[in-house]
C-alpha positions in Angstrom: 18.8 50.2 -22.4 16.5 47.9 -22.8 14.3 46.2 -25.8 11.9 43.4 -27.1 13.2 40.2 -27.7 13.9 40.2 -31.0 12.8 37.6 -33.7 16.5 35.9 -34.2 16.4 35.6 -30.5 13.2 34.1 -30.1 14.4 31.3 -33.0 17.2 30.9 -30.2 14.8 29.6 -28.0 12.6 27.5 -30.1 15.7 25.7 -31.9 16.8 25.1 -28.3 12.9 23.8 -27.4 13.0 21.6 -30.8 16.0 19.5 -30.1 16.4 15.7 -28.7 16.8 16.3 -25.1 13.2 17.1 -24.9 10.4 19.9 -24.6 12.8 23.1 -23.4 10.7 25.4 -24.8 10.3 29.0 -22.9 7.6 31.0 -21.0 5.0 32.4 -23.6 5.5 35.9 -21.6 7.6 37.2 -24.8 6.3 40.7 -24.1 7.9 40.8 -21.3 11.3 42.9 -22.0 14.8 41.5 -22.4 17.5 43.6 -21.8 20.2 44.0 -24.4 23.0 42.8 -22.0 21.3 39.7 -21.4 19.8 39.7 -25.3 22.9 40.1 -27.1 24.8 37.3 -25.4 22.4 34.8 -25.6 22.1 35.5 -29.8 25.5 35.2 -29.7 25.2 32.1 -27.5 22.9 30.5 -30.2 24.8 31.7 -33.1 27.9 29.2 -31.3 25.0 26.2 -30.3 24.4 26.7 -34.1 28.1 25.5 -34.7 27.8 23.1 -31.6 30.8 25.1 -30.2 30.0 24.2 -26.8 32.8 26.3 -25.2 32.4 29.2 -26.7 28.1 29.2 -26.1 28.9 28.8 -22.5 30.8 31.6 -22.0 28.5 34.2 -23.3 25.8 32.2 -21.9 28.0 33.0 -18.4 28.1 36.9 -19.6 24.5 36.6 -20.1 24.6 35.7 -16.1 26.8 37.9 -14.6 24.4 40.7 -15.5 22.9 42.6 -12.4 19.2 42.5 -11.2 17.8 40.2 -14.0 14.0 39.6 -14.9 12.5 36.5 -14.0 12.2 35.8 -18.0 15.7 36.6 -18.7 17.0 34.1 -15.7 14.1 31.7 -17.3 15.4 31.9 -20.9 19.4 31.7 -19.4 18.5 28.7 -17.9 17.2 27.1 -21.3 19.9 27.6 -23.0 22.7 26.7 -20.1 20.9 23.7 -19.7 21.2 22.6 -23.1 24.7 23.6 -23.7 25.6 21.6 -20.5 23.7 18.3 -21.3 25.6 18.2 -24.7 28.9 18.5 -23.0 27.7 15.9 -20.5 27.5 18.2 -17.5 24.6 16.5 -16.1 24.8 18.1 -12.9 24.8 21.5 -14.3 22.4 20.5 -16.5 20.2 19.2 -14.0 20.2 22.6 -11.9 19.5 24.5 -14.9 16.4 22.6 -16.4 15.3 21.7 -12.4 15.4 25.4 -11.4 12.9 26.5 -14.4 10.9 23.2 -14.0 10.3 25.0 -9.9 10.2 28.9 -11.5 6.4 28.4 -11.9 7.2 29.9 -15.0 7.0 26.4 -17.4 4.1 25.9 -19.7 1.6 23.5 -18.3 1.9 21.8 -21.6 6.1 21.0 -20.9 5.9 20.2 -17.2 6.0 16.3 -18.2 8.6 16.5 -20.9 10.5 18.2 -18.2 9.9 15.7 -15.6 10.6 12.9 -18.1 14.0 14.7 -19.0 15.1 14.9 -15.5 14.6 11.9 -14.4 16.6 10.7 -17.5 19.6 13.0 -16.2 19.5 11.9 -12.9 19.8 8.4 -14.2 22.8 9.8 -16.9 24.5 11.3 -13.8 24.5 8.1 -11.8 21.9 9.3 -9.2 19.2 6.7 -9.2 17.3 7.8 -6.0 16.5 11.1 -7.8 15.8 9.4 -11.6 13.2 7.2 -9.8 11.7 10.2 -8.0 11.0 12.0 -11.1 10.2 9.1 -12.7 7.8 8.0 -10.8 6.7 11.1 -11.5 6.6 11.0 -15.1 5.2 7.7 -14.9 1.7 9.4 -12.9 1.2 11.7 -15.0 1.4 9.4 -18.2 0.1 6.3 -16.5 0.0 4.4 -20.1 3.0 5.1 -21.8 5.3 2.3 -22.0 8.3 4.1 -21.7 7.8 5.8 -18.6 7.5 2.2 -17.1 10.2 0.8 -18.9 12.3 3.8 -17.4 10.9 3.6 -14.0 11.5 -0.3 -14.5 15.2 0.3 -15.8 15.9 2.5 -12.9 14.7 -0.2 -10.3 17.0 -2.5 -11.6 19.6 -0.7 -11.0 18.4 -0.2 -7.6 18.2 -4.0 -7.7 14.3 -3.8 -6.8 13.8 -6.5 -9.8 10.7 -7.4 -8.1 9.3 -3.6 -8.9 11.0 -3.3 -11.8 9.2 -6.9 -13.2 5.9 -5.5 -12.9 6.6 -2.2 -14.6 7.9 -4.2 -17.2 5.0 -6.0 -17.6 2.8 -2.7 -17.6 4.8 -1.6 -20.6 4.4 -4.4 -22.8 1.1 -4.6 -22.1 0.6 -0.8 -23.0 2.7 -1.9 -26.3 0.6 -4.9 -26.9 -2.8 -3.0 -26.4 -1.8 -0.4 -28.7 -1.3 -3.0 -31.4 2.6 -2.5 -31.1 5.4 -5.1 -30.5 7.5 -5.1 -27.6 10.9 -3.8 -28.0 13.6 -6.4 -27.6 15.4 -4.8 -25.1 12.1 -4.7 -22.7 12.1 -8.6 -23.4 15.6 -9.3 -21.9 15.2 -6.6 -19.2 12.2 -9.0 -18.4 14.3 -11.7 -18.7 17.5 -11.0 -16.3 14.7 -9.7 -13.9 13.4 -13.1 -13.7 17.1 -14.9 -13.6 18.2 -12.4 -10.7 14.3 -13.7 -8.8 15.3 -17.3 -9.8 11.6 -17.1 -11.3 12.1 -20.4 -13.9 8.5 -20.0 -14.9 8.7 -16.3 -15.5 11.9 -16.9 -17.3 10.4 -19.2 -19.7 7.8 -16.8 -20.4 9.6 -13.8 -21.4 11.7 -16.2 -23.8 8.2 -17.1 -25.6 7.6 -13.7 -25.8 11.5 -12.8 -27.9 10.7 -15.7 -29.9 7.2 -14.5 -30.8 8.4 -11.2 -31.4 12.0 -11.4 -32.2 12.4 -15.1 -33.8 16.0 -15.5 -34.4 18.3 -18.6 -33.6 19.4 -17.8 -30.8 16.0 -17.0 -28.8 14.8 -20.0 -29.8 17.4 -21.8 -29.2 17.7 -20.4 -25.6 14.0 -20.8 -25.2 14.2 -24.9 -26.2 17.0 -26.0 -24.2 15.7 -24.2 -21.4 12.6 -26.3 -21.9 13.9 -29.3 -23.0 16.4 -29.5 -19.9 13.6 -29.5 -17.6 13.9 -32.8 -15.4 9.9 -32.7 -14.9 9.1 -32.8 -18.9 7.7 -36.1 -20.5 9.5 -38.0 -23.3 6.4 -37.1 -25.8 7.3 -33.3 -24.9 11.1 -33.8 -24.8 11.0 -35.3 -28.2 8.5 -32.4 -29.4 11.2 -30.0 -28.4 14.2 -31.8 -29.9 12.2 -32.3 -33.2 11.4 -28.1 -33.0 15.1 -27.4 -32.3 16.2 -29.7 -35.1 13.8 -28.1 -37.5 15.1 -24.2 -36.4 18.8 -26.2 -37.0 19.4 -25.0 -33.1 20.5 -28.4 -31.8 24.2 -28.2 -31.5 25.2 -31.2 -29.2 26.2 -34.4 -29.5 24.1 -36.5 -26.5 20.9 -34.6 -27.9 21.0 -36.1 -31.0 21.4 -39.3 -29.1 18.9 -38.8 -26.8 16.7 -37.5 -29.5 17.4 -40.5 -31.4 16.5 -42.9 -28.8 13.4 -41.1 -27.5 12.3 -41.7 -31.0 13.0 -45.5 -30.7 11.8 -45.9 -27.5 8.4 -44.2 -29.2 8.1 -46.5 -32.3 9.7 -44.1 -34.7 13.2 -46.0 -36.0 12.7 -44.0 -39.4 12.8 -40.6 -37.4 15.8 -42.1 -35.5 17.9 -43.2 -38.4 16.9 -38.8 -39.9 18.1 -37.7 -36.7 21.2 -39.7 -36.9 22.2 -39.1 -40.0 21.7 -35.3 -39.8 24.3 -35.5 -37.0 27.3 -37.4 -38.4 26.2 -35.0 -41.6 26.5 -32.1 -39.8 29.8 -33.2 -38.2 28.1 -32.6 -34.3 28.2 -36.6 -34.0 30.9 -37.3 -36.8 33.5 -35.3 -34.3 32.4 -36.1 -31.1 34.8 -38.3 -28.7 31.2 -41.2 -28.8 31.5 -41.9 -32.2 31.4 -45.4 -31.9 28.4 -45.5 -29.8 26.6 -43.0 -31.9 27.3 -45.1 -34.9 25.8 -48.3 -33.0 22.8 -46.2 -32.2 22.2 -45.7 -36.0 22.8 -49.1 -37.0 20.2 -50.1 -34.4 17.9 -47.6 -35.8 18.3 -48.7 -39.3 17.4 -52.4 -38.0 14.4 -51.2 -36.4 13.8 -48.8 -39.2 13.8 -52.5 -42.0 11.7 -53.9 -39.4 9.0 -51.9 -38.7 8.4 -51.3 -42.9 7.8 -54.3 -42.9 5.2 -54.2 -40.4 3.2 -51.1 -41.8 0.5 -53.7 -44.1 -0.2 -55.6 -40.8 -0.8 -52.1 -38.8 -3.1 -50.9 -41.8 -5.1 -53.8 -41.3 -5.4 -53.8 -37.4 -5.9 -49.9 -37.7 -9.0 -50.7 -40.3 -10.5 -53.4 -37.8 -10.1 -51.4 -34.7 -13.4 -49.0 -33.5 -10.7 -46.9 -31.5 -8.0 -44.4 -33.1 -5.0 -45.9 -31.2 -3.6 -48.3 -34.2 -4.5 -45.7 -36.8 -2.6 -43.1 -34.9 0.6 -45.6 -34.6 -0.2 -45.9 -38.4 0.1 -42.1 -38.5 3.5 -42.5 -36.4 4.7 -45.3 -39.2 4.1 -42.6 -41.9 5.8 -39.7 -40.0 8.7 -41.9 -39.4 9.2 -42.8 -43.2 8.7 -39.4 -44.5 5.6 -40.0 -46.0 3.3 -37.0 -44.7 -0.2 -37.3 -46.8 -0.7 -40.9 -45.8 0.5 -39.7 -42.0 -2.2 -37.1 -42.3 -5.0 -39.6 -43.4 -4.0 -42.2 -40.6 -3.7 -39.5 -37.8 -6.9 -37.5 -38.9 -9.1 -40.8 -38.8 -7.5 -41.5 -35.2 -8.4 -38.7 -34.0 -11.9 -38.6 -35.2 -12.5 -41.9 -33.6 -11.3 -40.9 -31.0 -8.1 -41.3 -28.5 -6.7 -42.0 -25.0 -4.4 -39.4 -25.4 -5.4 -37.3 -28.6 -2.7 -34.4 -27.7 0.8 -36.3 -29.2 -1.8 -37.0 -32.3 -3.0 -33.4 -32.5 1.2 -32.4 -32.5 1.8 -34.6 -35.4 -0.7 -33.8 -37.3 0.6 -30.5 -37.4 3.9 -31.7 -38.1 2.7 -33.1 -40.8 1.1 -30.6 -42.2 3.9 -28.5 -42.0 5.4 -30.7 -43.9 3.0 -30.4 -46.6 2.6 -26.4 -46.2 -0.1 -26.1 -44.7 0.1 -23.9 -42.5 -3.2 -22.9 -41.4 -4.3 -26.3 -40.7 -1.4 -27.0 -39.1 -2.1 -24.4 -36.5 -5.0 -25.3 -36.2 -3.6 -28.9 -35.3 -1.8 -27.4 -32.5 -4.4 -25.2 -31.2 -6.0 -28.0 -30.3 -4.0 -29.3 -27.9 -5.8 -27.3 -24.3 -3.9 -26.0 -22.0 -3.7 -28.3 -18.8 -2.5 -30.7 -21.4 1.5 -31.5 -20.6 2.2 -30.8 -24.2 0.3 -27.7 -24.7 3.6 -25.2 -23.9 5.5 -27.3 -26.9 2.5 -27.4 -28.9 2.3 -23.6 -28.6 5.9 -23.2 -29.7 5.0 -25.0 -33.2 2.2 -22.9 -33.2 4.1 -19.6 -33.5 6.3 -21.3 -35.4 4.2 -22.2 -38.0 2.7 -19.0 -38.0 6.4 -17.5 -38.8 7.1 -19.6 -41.6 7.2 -18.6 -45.0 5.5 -20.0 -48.3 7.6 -22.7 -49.3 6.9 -26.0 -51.5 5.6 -29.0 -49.8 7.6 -32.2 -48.6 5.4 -34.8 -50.8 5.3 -38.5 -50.2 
């Protein structure tokens, strides 16, 4: 005997279509008969998927398949709801062989083909068979060229094949998609970006994705993996070095002992014994140089930068008036430096402002500073714009970036007055 499908068994079928492991929605072909030894099984089947009693679904979905000289639809529908009970116990090859057989029937709606493709391909990757996830994927990927996570699957599966060099680029198509679409990049895209580039000992490509977590996902430690990676390059200038330092110090990343010291020094070396004597004494405050086996020679350093510090106050009236006589913006920007050094950021911003505009050898450490300063000060906007104007073949213009996004992530807060 034999019947239509009736409407609780048709719910069957669309609760199992509805769920998370994607589109398994049946055949339209309802009219199509169903005969009661398959029918009644399969609503008892549901009745037990219901109750997520696996078990007991799969063995009435079994009766359901012993039946004799089944219908194309009633193997189709079988199928649907085997595959589905065997992906939730984790049977992915079972799974696989159900969802693969209806996905070849010829019997899938046009409109489910891709979800199907896109949930085999995530099986074969479950069940440890990464030839066949980046078959389907692959797939997947060609018929939704600009979806991101198709890439970032095909890209995920490549890794694991170890084809970083594949998998890199498919990155890359997915957070451009992301970007394009006006969203951000998940973080997880970022640092499969990133041990791509580590396993292809690609430094530059490394760097990059770390500008991109801190852009998107600014936390400590993203910076602070970002900075030391920059600061620790043996090709970066002291004005850049010290530009990093001063960002790392300012993010309260800056953990060791000899970078304070270094820091400290680099700021001597560059006329800035205020700035010095700050970094110092954030360092024994902190404890990083108060605990650390050089404690003597860190508290030398300070003392030096104290005397330097005295010394160079007292020399601020006689740079005001060389600054004043001279046509060029060289002494007024070391007048800038002066003000910086003591903390005193509206006369820094006068003094570097009127260097600038009368122009500079090197106008990009002025252009930083200036939007230090204003930082300082809370102003934001101008202090990106500060930064902004440092080009880009200038050797400060990947530091100056960095303050650049990092101005733009700061909060309102009350300016550091003279």
């Amino acid at each position: 005997m034999s019947h239509t499908p009736t409407a609780s068994f048709t719910a069957a079928v669309a609760l199992c279509a509805g769920l998370t492991i994607g589109s398994l929605a049946p055949s339209p072909a309802l009219a199509e008969q169903i005969s009661r030894d398959v029918g009644v099984p399969l609503q008892e089947a549901n009745e037990a998927i219901k109750k997520q009693r696996w078990d007991a679904a799969l063995v009435k979905i079994k009766q359901a398949q012993a039946v004799k000289d089944k219908k194309p639809l009633e193997e189709y529908q079988i199928n649907e709801l085997a595959g589905y009970v065997y992906n939730n116990q984790r049977n992915y090859a079972e799974a696989i062989k159900a969802f693969e057989a209806n996905l070849n029937s010829g019997r899938m709606p046009a409109n489910q083909v891709t979800g199907r493709i896109k949930l085999l391909s995530q099986l074969y990757q479950q069940a440890g068979n990464n030839a066949k996830a980046l078959e389907y994927g692959n797939r997947w990927l060609k018929a939704v060229p600009n979806d991101p996570d198709a890439s970032l699957h095909v890209a995920q599966v490549q890794y694991a094949r170890k084809d970083c060099k594949s998998a890199s680029r498919n990155i890359e198509t997915a957070i451009d998609a992301a970007v394009k679409s006006g969203q951000a990049p998940k973080e997880s895209w970022l640092d499969l970006k990133l041990t791509c580039q580590h396993d292809l000992n690609d430094t530059d490509g490394m760097t990059e994705a770390r500008e991109q977590l801190v852009r998107y996902y600014p936390n400590k430690e993203n910076w602070g993996s970002l900075l030391a990676s920059i600061a620790n390059d043996p090709e970066l200038s002291d004005p850049a070095k010290l530009d990093s330092y001063r960002l790392m110090l300012e993010l309260g990343v800056l953990k060791k002992a000899d970078v304070y010291s270094e820091m400290a020094q680099i700021a001597l070396d560059n006329g800035m014994p205020g700035e010095a004597v700050k970094i110092m004494e954030q360092g024994f405050e902190t404890r990083v140089l108060e605990d650390d086996k050089n404690k003597s020679r860190h508290v030398r350093l300070l003392e030096k930068a104290k005397a330097r510090a005295q010394m160079a106050q007292s020399e601020v009236a006689a740079l005001s008036r060389k600054a004043a006589a001279n046509p060029k913006g060289d002494d007024d920007v070391k007048l800038g430096g002066a003000h910086m050094s003591a903390g005193q950021y509206e006369k820094a911003v006068e003094s570097l402002q009127r260097g600038i505009k009368k122009g500079l050898k090197n106008a990009d450490e002025a252009q930083v500073m200036l939007g230090r300063a204003f930082l300082k000060l809370n102003r934001k906007e101008d202090a990106r714009k500060a930064f902004g104007a440092v080009p880009d073949d200038s050797n400060l213009a990947q530091v100056a970036g960095l303050w650049r996004v990092y101005a733009v992530q700061q909060p309102a807060r009350t300016a550091q007055r003279d």
